[in-house]
C-alpha positions as a Markdown table, in Angstrom:
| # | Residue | x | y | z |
|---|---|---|---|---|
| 1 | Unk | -56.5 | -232.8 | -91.2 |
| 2 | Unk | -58.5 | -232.4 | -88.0 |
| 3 | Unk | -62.5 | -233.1 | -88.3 |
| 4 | Unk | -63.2 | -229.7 | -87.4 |
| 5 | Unk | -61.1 | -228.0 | -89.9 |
| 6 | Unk | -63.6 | -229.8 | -92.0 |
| 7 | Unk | -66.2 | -228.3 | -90.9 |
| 8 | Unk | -64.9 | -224.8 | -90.5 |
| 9 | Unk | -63.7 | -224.9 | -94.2 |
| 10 | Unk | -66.7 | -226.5 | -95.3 |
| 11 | Unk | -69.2 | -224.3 | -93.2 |
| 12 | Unk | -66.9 | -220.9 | -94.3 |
| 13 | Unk | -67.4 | -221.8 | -98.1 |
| 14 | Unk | -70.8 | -223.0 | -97.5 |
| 15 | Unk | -71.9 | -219.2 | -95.7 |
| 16 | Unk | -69.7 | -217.9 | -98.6 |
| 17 | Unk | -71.9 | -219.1 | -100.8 |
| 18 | Unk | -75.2 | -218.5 | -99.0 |
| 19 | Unk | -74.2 | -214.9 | -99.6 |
| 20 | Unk | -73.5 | -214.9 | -102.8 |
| 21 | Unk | -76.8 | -216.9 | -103.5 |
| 22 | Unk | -78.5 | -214.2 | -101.8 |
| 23 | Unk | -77.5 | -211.1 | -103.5 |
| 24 | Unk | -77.2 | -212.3 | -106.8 |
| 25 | Unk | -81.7 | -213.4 | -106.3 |
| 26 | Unk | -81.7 | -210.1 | -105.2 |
| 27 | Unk | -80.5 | -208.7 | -108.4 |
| 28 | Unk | -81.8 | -211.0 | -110.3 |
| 29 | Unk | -85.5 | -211.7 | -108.8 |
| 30 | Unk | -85.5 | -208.3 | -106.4 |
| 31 | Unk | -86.2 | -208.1 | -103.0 |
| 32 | Unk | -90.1 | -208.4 | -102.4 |
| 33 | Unk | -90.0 | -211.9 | -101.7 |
| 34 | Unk | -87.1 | -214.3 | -100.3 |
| 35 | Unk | -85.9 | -215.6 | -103.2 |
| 36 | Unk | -82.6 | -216.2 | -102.2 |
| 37 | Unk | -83.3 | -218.1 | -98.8 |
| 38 | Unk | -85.8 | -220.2 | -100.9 |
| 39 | Unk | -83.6 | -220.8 | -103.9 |
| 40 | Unk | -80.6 | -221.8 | -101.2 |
| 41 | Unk | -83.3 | -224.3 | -98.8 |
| 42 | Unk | -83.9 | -225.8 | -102.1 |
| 43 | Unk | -80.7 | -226.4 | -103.9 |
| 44 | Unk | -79.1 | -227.5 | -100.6 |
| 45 | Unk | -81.5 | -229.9 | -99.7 |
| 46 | Unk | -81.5 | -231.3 | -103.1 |
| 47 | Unk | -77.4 | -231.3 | -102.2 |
| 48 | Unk | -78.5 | -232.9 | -99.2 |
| 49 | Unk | -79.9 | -235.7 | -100.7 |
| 50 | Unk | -77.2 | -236.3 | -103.4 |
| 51 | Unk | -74.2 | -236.2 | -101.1 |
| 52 | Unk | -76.4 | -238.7 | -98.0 |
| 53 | Unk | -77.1 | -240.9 | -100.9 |
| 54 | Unk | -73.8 | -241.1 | -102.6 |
| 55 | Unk | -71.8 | -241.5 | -99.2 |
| 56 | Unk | -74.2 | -244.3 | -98.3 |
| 57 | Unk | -72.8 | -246.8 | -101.3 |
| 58 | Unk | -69.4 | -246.0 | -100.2 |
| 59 | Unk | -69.9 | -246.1 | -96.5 |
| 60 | Unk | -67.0 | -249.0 | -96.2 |
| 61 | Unk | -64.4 | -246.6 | -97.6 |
| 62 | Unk | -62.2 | -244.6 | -95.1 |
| 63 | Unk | -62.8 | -241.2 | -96.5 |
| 64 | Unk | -66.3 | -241.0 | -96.7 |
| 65 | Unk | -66.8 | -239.6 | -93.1 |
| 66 | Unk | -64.4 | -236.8 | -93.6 |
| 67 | Unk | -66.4 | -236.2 | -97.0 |
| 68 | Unk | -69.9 | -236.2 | -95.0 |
| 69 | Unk | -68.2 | -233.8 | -92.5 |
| 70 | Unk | -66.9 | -231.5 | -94.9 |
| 71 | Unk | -69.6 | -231.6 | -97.6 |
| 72 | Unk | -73.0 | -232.2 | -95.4 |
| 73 | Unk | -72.3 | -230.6 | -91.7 |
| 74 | Unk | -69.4 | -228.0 | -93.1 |
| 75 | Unk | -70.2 | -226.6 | -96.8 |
| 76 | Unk | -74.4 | -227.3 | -96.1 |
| 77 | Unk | -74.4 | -226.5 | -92.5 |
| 78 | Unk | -73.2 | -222.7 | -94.0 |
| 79 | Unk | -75.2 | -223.0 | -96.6 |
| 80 | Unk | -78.4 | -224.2 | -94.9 |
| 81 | Unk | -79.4 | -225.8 | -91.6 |
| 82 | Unk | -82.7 | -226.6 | -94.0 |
| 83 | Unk | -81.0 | -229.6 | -95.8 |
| 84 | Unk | -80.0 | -231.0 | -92.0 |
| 85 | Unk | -84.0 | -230.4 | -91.5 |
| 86 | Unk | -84.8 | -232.4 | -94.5 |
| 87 | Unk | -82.2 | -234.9 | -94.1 |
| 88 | Unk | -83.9 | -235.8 | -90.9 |
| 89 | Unk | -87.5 | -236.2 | -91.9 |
| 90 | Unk | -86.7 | -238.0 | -94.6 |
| 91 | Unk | -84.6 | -241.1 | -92.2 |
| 92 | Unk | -87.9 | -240.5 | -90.1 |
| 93 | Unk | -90.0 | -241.4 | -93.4 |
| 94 | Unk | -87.9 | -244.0 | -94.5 |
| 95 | Unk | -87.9 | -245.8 | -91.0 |
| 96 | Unk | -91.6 | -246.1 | -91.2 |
| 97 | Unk | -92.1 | -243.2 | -88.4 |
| 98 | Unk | -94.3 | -241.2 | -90.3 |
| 99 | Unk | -96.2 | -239.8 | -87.4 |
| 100 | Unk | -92.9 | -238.8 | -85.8 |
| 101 | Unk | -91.6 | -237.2 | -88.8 |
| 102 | Unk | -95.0 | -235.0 | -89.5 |
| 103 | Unk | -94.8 | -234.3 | -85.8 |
| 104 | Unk | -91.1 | -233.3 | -86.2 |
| 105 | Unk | -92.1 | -231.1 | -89.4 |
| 106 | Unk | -95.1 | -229.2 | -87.7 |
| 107 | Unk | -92.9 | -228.5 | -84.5 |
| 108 | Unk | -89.6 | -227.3 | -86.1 |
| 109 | Unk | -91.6 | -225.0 | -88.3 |
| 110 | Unk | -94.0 | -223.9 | -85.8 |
| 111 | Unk | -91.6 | -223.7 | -82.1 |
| 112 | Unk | -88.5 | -222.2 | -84.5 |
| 113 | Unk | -91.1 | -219.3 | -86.0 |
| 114 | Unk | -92.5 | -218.8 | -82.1 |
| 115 | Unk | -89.6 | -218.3 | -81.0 |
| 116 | Unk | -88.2 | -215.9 | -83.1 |
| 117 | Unk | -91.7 | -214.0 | -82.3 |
| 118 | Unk | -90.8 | -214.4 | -78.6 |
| 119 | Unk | -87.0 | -212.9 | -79.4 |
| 120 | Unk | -88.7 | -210.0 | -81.1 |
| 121 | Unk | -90.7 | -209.0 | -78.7 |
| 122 | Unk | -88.3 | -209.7 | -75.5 |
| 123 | Unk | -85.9 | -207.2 | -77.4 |
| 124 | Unk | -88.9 | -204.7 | -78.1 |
| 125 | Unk | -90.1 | -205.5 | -74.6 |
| 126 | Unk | -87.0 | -204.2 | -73.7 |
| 127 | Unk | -86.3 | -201.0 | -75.4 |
């Protein structure tokens, strides 16, 4: 199967999934604060970490890349581009660049919530 079949299939299930994470803590836990998003950064970061660390003691087997793209870019990319976010500070952490990876923390969270400020008000700006 082509690799980005993978990741369509995976990334269509994942967004799949995303949704139905979302209204079901909206049901369940209402709508005052973002349960949902929370409950989904959380569960697929803790995915994150269990699929990164069981692909890397099989790394020498000949599936295991169509398993990360599948399971890690595809299925968690829809489900979350937070567990990609975690993912990477923790290889920053666990190389010893700490400074780099609390850099990389305060910038993703900080550029990524300007700029959807900025968006806002371009498209306000504009109408």
């Amino acid at each position: 199967m082509s690799v980005w079949l993978l990741v369509f299939a995976g990334g269509g299930l994942g967004a799949a999934a995303r949704h139905g994470v979302n209204i079901a803590a909206a049901r369940a836990l209402g709508i005052e604060f973002p349960w949902g998003t929370l409950i989904v950064n959380v569960v697929g970061s803790l995915a994150m970490g269990l699929i990164a660390g069981w692909l890397a003691f099989r790394a020498d087997a000949g599936w295991t890349q169509h398993a990360r793209l599948l399971l890690a870019t595809g299925f968690l990319g829809g489900f979350t581009t937070f567990s990609a976010f975690s993912l990477d500070v923790a290889l920053l952490w666990e190389r010893g660049a700490v400074g780099q990876a609390g850099a990389y923390v305060l910038a993703s969270v900080l550029l990524s919530l300007a700029s959807l400020f900025l968006g806002l008000w371009i498209v306000r700006s504009l109408s």
